[in-house]
N, CA and C atoms of all chains as a GROMACS GRO file, in nm:
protein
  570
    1UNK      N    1  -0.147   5.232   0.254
    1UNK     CA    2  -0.114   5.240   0.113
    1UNK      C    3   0.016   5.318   0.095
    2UNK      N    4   0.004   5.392   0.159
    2UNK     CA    5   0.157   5.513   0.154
    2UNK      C    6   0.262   5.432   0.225
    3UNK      N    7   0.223   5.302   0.275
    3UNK     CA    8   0.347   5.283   0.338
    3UNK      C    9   0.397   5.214   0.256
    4UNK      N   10   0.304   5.108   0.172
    4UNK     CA   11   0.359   5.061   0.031
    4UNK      C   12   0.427   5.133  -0.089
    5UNK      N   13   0.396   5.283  -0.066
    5UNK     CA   14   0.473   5.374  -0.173
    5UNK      C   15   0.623   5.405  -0.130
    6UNK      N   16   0.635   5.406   0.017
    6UNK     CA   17   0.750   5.446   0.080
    6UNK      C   18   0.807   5.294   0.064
    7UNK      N   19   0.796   5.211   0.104
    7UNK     CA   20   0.881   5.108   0.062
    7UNK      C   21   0.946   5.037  -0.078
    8UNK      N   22   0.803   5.058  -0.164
    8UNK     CA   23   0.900   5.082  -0.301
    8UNK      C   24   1.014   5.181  -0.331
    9UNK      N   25   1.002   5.276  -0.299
    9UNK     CA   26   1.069   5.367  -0.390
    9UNK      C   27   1.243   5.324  -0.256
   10UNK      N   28   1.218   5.323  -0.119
   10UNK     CA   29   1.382   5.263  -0.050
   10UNK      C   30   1.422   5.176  -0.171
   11UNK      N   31   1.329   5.079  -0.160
   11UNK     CA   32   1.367   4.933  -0.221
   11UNK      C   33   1.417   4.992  -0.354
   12UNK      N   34   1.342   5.058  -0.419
   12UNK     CA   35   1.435   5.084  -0.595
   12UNK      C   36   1.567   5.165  -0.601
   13UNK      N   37   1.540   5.201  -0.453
   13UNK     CA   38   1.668   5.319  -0.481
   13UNK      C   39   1.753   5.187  -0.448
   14UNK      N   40   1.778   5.152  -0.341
   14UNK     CA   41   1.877   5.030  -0.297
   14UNK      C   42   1.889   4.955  -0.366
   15UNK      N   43   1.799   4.925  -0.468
   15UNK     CA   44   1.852   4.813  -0.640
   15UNK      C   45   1.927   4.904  -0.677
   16UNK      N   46   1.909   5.026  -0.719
   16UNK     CA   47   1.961   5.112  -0.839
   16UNK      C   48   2.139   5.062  -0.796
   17UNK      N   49   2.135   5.111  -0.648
   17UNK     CA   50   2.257   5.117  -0.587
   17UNK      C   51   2.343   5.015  -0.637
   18UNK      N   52   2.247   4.892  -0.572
   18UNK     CA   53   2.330   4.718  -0.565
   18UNK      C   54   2.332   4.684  -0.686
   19UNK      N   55   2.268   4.728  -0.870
   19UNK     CA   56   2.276   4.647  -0.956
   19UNK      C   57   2.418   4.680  -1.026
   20UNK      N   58   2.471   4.768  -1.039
   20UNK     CA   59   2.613   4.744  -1.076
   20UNK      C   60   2.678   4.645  -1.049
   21UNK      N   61   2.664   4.668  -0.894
   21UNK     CA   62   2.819   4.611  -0.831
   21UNK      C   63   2.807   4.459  -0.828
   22UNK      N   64   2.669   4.462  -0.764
   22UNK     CA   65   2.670   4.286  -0.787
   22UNK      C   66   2.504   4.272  -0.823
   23UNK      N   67   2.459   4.218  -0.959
   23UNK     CA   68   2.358   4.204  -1.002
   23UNK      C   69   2.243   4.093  -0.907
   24UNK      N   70   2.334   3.980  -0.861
   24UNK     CA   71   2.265   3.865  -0.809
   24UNK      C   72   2.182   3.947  -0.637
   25UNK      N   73   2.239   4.034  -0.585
   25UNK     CA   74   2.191   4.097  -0.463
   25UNK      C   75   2.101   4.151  -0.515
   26UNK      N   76   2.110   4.247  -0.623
   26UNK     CA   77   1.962   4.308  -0.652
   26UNK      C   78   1.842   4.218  -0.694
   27UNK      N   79   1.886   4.069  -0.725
   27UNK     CA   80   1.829   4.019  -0.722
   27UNK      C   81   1.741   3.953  -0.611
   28UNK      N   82   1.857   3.898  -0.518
   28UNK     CA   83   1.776   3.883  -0.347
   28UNK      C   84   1.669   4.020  -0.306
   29UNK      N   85   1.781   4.117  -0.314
   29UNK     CA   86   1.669   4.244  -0.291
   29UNK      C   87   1.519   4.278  -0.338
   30UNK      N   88   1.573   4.208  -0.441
   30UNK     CA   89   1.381   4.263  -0.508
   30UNK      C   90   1.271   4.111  -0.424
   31UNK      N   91   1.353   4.049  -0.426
   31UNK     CA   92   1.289   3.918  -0.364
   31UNK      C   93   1.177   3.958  -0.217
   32UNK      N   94   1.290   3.996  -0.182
   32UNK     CA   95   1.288   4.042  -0.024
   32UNK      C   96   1.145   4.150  -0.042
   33UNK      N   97   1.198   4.289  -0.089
   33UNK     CA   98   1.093   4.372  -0.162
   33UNK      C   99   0.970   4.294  -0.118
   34UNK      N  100   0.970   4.255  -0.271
   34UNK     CA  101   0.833   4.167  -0.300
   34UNK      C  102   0.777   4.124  -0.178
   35UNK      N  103   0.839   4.006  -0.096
   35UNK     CA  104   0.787   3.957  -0.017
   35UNK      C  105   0.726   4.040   0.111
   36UNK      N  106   0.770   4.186   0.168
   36UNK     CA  107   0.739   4.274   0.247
   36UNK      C  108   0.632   4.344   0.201
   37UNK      N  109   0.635   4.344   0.039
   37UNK     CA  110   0.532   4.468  -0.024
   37UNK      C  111   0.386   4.336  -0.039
   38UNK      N  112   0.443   4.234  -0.058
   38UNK     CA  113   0.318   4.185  -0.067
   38UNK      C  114   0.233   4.091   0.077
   39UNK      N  115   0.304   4.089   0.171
   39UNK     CA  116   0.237   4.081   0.286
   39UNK      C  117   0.187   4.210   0.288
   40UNK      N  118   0.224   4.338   0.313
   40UNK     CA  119   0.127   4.514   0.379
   40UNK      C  120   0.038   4.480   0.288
   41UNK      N  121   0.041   4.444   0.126
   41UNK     CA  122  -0.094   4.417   0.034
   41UNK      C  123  -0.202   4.352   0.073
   42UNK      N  124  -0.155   4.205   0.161
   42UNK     CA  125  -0.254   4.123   0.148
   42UNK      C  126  -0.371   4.168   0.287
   43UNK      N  127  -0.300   4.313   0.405
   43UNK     CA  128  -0.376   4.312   0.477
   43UNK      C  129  -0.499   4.367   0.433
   44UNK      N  130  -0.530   4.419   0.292
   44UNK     CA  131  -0.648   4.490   0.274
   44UNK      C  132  -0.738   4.424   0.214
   45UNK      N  133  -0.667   4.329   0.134
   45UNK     CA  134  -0.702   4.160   0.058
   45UNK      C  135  -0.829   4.132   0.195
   46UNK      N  136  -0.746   4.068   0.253
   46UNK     CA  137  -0.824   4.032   0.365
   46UNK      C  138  -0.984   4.088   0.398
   47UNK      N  139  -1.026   4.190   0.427
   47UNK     CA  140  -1.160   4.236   0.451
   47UNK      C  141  -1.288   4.250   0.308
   48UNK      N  142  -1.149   4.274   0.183
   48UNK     CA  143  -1.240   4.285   0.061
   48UNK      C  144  -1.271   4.106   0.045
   49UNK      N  145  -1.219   4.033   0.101
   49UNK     CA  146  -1.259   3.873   0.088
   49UNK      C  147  -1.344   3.835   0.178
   50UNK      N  148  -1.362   3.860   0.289
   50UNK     CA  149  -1.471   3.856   0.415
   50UNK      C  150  -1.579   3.944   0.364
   51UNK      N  151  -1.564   4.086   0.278
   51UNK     CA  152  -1.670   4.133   0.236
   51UNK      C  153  -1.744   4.096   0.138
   52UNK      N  154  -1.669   3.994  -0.003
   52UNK     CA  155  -1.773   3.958  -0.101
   52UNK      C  156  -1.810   3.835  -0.028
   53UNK      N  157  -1.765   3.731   0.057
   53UNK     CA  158  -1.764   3.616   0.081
   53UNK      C  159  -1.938   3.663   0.195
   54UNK      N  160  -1.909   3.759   0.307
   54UNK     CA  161  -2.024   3.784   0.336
   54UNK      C  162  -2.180   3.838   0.288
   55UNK      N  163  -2.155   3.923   0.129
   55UNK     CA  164  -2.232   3.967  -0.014
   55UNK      C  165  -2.314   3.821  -0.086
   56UNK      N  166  -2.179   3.710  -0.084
   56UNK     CA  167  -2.268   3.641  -0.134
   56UNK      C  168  -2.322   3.528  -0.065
   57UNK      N  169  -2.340   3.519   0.068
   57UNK     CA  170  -2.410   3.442   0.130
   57UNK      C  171  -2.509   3.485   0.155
   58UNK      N  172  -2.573   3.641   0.089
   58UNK     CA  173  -2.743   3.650   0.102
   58UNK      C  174  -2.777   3.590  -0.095
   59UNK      N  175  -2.666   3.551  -0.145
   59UNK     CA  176  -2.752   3.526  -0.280
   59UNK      C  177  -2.760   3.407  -0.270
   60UNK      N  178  -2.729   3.277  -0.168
   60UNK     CA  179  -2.803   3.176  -0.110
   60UNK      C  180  -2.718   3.100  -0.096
   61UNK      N  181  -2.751   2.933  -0.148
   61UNK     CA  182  -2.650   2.853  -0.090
   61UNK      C  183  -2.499   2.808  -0.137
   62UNK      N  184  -2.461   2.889  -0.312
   62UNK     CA  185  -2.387   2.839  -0.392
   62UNK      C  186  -2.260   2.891  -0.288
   63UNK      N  187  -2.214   2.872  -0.198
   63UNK     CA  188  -2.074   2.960  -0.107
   63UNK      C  189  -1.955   2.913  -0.219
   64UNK      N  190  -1.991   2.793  -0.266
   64UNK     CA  191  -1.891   2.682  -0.295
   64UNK      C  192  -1.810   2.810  -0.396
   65UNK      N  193  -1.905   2.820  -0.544
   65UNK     CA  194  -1.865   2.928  -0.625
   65UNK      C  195  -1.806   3.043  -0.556
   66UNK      N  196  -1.835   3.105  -0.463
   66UNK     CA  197  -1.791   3.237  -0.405
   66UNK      C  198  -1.654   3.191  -0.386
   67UNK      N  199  -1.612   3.040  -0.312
   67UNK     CA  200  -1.492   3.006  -0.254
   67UNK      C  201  -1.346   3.014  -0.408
   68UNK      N  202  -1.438   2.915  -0.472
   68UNK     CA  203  -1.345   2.909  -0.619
   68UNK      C  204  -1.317   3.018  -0.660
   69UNK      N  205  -1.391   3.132  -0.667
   69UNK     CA  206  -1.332   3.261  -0.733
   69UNK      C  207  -1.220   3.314  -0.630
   70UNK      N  208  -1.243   3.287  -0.528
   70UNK     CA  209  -1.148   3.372  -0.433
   70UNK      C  210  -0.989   3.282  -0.436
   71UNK      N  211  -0.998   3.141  -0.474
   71UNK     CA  212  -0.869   3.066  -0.498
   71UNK      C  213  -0.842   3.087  -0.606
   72UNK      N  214  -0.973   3.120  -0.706
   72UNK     CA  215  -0.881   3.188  -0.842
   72UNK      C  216  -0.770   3.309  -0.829
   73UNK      N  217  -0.833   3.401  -0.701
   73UNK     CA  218  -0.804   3.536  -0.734
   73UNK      C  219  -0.654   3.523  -0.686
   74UNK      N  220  -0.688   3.394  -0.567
   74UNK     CA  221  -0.578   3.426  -0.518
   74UNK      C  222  -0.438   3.360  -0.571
   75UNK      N  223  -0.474   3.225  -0.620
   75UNK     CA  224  -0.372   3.196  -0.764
   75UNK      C  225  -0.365   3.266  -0.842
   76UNK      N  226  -0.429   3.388  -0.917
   76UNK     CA  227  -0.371   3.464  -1.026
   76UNK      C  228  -0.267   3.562  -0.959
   77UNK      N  229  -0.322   3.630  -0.843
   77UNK     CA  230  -0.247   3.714  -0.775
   77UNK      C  231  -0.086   3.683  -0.769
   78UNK      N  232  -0.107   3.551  -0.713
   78UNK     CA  233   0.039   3.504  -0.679
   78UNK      C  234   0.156   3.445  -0.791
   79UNK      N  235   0.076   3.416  -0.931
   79UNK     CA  236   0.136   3.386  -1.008
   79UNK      C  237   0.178   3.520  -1.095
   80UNK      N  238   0.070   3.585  -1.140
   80UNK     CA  239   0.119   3.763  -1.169
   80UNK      C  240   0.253   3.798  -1.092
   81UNK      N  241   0.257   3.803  -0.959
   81UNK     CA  242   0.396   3.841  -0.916
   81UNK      C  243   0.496   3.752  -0.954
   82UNK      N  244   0.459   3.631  -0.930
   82UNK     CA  245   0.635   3.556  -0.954
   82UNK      C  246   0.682   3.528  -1.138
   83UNK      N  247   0.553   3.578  -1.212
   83UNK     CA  248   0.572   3.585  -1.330
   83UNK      C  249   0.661   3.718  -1.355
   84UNK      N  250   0.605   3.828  -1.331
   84UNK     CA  251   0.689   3.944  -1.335
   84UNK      C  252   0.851   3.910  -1.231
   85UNK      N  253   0.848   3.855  -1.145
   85UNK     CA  254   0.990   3.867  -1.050
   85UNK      C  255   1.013   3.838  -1.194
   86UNK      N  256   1.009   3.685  -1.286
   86UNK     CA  257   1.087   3.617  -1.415
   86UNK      C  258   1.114   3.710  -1.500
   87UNK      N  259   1.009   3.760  -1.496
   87UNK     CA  260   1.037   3.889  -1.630
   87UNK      C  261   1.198   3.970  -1.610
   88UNK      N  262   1.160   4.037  -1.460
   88UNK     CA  263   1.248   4.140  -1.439
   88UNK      C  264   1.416   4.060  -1.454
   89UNK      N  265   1.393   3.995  -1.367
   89UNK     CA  266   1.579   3.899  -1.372
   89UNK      C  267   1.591   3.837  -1.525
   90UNK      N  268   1.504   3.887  -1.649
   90UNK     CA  269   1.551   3.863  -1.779
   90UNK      C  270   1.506   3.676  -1.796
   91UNK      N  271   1.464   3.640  -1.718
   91UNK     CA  272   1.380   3.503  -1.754
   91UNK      C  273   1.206   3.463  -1.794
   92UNK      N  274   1.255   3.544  -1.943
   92UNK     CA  275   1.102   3.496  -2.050
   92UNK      C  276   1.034   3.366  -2.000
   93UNK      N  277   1.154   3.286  -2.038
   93UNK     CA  278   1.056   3.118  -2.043
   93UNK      C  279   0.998   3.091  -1.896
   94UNK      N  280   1.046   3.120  -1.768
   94UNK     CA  281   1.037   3.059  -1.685
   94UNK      C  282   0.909   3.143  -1.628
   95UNK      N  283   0.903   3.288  -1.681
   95UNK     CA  284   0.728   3.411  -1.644
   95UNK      C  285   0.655   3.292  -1.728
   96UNK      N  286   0.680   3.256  -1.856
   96UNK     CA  287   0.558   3.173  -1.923
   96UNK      C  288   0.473   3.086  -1.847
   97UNK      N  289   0.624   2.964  -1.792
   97UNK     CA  290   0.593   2.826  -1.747
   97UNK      C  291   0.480   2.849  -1.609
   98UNK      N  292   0.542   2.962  -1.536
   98UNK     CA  293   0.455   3.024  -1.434
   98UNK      C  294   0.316   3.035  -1.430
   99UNK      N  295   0.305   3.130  -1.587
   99UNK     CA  296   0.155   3.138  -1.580
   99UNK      C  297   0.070   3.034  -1.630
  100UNK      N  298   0.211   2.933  -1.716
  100UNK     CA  299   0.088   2.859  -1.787
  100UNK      C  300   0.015   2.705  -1.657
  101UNK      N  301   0.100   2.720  -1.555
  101UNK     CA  302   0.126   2.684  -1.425
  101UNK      C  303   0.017   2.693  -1.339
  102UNK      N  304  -0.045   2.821  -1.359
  102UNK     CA  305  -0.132   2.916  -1.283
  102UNK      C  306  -0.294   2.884  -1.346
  103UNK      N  307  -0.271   2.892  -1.481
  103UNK     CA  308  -0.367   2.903  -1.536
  103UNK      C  309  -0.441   2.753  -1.536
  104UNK      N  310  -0.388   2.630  -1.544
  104UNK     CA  311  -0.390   2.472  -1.502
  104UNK      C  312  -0.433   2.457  -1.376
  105UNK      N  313  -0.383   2.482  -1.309
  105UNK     CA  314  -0.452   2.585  -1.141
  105UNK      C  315  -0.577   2.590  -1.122
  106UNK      N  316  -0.611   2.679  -1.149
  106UNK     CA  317  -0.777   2.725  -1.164
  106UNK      C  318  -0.849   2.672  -1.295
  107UNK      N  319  -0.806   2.598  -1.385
  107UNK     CA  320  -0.878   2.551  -1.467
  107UNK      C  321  -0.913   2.407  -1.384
  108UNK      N  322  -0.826   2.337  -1.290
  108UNK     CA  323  -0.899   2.236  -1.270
  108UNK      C  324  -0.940   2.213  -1.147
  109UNK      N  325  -0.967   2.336  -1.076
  109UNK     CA  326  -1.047   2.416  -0.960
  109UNK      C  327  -1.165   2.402  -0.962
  110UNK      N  328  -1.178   2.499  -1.134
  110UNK     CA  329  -1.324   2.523  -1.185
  110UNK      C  330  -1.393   2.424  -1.252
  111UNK      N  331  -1.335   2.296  -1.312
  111UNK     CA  332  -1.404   2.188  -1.338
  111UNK      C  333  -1.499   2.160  -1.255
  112UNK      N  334  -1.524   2.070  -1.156
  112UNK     CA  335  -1.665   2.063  -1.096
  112UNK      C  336  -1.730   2.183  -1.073
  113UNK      N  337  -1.710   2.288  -1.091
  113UNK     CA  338  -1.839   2.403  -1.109
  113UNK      C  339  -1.890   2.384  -1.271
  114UNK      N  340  -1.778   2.372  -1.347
  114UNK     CA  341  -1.853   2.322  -1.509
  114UNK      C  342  -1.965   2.234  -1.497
  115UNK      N  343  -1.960   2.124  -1.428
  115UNK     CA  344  -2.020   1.997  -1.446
  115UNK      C  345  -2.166   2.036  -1.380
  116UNK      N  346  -2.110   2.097  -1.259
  116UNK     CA  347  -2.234   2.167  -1.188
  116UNK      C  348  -2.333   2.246  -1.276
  117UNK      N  349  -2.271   2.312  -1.338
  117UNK     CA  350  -2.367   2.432  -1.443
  117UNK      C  351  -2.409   2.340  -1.543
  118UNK      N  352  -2.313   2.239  -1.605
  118UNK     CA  353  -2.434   2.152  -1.732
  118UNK      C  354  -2.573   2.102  -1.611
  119UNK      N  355  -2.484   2.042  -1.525
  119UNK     CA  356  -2.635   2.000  -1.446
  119UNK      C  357  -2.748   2.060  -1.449
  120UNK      N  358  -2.731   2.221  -1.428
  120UNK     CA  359  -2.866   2.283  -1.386
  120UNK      C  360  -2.902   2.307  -1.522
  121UNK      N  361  -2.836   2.327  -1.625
  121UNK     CA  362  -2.891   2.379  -1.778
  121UNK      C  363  -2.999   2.244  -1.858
  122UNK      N  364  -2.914   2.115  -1.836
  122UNK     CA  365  -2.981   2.028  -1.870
  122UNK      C  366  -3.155   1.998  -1.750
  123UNK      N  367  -3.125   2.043  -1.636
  123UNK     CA  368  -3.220   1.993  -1.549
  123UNK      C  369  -3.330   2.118  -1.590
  124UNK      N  370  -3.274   2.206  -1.673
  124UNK     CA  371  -3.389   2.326  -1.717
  124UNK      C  372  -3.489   2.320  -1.807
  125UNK      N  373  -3.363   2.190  -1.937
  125UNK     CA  374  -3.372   2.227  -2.032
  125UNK      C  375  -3.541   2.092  -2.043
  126UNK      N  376  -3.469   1.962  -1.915
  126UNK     CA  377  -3.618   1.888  -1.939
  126UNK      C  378  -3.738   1.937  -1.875
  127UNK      N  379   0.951   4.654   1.136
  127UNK     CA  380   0.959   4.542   1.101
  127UNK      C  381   1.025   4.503   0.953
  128UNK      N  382   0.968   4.537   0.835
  128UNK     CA  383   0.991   4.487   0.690
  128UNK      C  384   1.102   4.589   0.700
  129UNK      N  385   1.073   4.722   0.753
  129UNK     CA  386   1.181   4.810   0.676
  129UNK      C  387   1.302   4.759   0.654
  130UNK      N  388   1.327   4.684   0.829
  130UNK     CA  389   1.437   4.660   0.877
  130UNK      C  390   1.482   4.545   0.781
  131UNK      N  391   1.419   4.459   0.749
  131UNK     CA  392   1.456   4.372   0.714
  131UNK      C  393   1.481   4.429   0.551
  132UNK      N  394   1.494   4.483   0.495
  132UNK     CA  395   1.481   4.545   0.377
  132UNK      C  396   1.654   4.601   0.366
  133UNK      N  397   1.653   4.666   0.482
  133UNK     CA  398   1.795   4.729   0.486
  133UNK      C  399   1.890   4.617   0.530
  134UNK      N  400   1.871   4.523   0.628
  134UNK     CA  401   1.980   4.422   0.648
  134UNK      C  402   1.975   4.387   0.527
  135UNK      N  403   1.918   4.322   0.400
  135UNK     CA  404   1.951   4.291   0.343
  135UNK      C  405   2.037   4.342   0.210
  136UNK      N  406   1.975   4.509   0.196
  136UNK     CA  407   2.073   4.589   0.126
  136UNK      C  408   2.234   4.597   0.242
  137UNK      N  409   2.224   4.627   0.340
  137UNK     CA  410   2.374   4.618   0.405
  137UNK      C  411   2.421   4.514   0.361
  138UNK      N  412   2.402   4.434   0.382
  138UNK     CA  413   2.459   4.305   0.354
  138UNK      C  414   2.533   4.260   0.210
  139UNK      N  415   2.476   4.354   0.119
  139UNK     CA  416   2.495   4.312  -0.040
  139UNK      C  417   2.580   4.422  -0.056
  140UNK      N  418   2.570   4.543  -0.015
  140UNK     CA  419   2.673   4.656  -0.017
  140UNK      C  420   2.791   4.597   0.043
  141UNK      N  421   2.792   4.563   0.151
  141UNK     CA  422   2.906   4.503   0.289
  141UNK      C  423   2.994   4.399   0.186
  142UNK      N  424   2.914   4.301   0.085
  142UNK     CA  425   2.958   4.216   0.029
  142UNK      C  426   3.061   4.250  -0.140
  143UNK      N  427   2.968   4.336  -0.162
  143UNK     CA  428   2.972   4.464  -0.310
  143UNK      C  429   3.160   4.492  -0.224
  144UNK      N  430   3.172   4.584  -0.146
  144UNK     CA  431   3.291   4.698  -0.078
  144UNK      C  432   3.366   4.550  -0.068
  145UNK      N  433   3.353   4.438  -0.001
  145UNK     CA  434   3.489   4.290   0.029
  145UNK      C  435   3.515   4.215  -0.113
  146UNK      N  436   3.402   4.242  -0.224
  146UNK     CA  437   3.486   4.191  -0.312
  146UNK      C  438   3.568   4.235  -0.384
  147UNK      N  439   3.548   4.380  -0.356
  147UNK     CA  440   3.652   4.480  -0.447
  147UNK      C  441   3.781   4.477  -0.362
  148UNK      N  442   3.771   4.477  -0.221
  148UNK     CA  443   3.931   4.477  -0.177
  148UNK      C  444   3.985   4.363  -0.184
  149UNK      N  445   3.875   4.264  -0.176
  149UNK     CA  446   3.960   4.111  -0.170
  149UNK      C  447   4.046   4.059  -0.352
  150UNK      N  448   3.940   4.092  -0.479
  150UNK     CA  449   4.003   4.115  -0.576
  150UNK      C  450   4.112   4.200  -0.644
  151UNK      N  451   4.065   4.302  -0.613
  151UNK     CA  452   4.177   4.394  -0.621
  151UNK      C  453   4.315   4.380  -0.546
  152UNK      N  454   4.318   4.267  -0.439
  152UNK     CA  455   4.450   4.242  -0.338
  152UNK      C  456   4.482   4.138  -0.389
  153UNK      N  457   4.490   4.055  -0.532
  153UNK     CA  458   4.469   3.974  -0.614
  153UNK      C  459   4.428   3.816  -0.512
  154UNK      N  460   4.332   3.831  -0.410
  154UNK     CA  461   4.251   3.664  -0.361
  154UNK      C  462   4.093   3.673  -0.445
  155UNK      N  463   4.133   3.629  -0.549
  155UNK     CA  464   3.986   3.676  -0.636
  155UNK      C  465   3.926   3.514  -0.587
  156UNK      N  466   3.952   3.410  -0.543
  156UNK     CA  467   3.898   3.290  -0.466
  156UNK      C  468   3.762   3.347  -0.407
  157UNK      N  469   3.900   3.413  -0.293
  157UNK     CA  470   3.817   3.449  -0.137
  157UNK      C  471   3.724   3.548  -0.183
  158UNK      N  472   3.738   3.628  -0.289
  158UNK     CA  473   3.621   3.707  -0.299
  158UNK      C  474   3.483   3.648  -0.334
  159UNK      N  475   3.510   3.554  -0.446
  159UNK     CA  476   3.398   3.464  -0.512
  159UNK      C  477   3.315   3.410  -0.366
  160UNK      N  478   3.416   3.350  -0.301
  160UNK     CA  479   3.354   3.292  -0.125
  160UNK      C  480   3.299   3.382  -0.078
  161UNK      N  481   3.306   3.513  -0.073
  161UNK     CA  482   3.228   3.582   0.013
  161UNK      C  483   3.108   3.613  -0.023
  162UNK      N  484   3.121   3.601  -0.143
  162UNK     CA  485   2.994   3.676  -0.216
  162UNK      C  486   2.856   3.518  -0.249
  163UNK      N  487   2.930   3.445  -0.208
  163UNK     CA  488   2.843   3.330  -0.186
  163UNK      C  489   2.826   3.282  -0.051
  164UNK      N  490   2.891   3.359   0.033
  164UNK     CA  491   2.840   3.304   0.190
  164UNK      C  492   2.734   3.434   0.248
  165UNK      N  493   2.745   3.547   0.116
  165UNK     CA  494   2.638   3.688   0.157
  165UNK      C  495   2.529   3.588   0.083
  166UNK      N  496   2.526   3.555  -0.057
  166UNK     CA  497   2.382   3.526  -0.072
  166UNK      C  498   2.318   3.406   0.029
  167UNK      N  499   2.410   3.306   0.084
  167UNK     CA  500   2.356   3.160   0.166
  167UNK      C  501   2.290   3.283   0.232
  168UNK      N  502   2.389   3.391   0.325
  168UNK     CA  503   2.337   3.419   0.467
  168UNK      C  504   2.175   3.497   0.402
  169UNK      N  505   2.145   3.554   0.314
  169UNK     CA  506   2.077   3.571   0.248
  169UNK      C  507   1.936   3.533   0.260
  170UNK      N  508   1.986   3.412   0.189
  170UNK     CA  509   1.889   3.283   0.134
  170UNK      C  510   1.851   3.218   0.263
  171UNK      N  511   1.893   3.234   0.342
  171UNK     CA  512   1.842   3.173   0.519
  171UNK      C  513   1.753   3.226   0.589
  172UNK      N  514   1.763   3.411   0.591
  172UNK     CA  515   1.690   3.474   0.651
  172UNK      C  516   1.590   3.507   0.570
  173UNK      N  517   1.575   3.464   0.470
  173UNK     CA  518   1.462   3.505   0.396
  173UNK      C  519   1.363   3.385   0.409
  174UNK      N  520   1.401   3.300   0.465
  174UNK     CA  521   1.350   3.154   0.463
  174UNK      C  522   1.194   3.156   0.520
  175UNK      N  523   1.237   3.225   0.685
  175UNK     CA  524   1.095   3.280   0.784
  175UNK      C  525   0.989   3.359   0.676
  176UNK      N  526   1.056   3.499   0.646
  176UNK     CA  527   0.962   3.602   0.567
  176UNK      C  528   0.879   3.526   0.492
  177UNK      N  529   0.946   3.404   0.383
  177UNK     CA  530   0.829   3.329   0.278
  177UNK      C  531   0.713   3.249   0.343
  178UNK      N  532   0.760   3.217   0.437
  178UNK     CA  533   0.640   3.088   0.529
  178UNK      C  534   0.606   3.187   0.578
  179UNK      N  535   0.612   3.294   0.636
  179UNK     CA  536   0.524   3.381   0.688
  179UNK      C  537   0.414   3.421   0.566
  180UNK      N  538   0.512   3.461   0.425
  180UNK     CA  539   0.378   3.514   0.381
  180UNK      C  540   0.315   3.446   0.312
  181UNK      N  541   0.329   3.296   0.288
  181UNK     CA  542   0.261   3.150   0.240
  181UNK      C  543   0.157   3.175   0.304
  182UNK      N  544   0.131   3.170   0.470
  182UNK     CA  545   0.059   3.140   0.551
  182UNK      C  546  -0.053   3.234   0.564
  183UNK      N  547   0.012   3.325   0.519
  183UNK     CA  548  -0.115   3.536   0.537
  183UNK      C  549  -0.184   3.452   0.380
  184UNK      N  550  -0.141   3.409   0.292
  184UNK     CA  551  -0.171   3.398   0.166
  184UNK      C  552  -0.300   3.362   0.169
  185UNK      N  553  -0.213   3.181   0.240
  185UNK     CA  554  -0.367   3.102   0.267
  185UNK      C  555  -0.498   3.118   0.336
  186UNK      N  556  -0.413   3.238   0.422
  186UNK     CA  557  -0.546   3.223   0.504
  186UNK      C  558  -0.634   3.334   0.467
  187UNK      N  559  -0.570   3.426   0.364
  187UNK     CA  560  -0.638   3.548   0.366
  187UNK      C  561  -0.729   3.502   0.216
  188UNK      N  562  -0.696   3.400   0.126
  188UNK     CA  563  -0.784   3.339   0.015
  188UNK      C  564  -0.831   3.207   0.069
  189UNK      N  565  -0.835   3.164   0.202
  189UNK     CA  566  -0.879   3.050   0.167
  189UNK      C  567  -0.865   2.884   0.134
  190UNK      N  568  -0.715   2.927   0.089
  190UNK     CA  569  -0.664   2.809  -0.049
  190UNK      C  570  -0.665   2.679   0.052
   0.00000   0.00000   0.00000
């Protein structure tokens, strides 16, 4: 975790540096950033996903659901960042298109789990 | 590993930042524009690996 703190703060100082002189480098730079800060992130990702994924294979056979949440998490994750990169380089419309991108994503992920759940409600309800 | 790659890429934009000021200021404001677009290509190349690297941690660490 501290190594993720130490690498932000190089990385901001070295924007602070590069955004005068030439704006478009601080732009590569934060790129770069990102992409280093969010690989050291995803190694901890990793075990908290083997740990619910192993949690919910004693609540029985639904894995399928366990799987969809974890492609949710991991499409929101990834769209949150490249929405903010848009933000920061001053591009509103293009953070929008991102999320609204993201959000289409996992909405039609989670469709056959919809269909699945009328199934069991109606199979209750006769 | 990342550090390094963190700082080549600030050298590189500084290195580029310090050649466009002498190359403009020596009035070849061309050659400066050129340099400062052959720093972002060289840039935009080596960053090429880092993304498929972390595409690949992505997928495999959700699944997708």
């Amino acid at each position: 975790m501290f190594k993720i703190v130490a690498l932000c703060l190089a990385g901001t100082l070295l924007l602070v540096l590069l955004k005068p002189a030439r704006p478009e480098y601080a732009m590569l730079l934060r790129l770069a950033l990102l992409l280093v800060v969010f690989a050291a992130l995803l190694e901890g990702v990793g075990s908290v996903v083997s740990g619910t994924s192993a949690l919910m294979t004693l609540v029985g056979e639904n894995g399928e659901i366990v799987r969809v949440m974890l492609k949710a998490l991991g499409i929101s994750l990834v769209a949150q960042i490249a929405s903010d990169l848009c933000k920061d380089s001053g591009e509103q419309t293009l953070a929008g298109v991102v999320e609204l991108a993201a959000k289409l994503g996992i909405l039609i992920m989670a469709l056959p789990l919809a269909a699945q759940l009328a199934e069991m409600c109606l199979g209750w309800l006769q | 590993m990342e550090i390094t790659f963190i700082f080549k890429i600030a050298g590189i934009g500084i290195i580029v930042a310090m050649l466009y000021q002498i190359l403009s200021k020596s009035g070849r404001d061309e050659y400066a524009m050129l340099v400062v677009l052959a720093g972002i290509a060289v840039i935009a190349v080596m960053m090429i690996p880092q993304i498929e690297t972390l595409i690949d941690l992505v997928n495999a660490s959700f699944d997708l």
